[in-house]
C-alpha positions in Angstrom: 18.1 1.4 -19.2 17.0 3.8 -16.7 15.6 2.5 -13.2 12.8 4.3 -11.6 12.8 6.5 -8.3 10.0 5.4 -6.7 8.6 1.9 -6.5 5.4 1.5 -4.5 4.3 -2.6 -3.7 1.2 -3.8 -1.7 1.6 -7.2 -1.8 0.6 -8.5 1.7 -3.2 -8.5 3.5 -3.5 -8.1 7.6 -6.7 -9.2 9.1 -6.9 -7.8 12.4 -10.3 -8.4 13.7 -12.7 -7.8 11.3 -10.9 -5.5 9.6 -8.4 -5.7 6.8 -5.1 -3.8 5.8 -2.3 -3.6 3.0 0.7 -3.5 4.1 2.3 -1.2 1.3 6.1 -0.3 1.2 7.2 2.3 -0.7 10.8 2.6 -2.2 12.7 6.1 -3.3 16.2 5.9 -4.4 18.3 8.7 -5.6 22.0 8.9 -6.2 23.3 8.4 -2.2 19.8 8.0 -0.4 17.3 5.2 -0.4 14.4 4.9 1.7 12.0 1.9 2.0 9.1 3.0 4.8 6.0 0.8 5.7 2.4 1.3 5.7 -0.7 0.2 7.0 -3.9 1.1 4.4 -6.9 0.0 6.2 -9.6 -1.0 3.6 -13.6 -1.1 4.4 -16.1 -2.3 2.4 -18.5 -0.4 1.1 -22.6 -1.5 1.8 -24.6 -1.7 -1.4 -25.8 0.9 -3.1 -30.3 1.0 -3.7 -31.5 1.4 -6.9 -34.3 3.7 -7.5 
């Protein structure tokens, strides 16, 4: 069974103040290399949209 490249996983929320992040780590792996970097995604929240 072949195993895949690239593996993305967002499985942890930050609060920090009032806002809110994913912390998302990505994982590419070829033959000799692997690399696993970290990010921060903020997120907002978007104000209701009016109906017409």
């Amino acid at each position: 069974m072949a195993t895949q490249p690239i593996t993305i996983g967002a499985n942890s929320i930050a609060r920090i103040g009032d806002r809110f992040f994913l912390i998302v780590e990505v994982e590419a792996k070829a033959p000799g290399v692997e690399i696993d970097p970290v990010f921060a995604v903020r997120t907002f929240v978007l104000p209701p949209s009016r109906s017409s």
